[in-house]
C-alpha positions, 0 to 999 in steps of 0.5 A, a space after each residue: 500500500 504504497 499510497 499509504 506509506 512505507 511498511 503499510 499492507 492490507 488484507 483482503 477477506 472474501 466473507 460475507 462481502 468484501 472486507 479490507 484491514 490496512 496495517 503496519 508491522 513495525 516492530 516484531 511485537 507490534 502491529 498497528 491497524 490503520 483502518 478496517 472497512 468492508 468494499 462495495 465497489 471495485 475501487 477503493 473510496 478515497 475517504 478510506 485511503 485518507 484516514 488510513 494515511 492520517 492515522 499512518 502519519 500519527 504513529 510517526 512512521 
């Protein structure tokens, strides 16, 4: 997830719907979830992509 920031990864779930979880491992002990969301579309909605830089952004990574 480039457009988030370096180190930023997501899950994709196919359960009941389409889920996404955009995370950050920063540390072995540690990971950080930025955003959970469930998709209704094919593309991701730029709200979601927003919020996940803004909270990236605030665990100064």
């Amino acid at each position: 997830m480039l457009n988030i920031g370096a180190g930023a990864y997501e899950i994709r779930l196919h359960i009941k719907g389409e889920w996404r979880i955009i995370y950050v491992a920063k540390m072995a002990d540690v990971i950080y979830v930025l955003h959970a969301f469930q998709k209704k579309t094919q593309k991701t909605r730029r709200e979601d992509i927003e919020l996940a830089i803004r909270r990236f952004r605030q665990i100064g990574h």
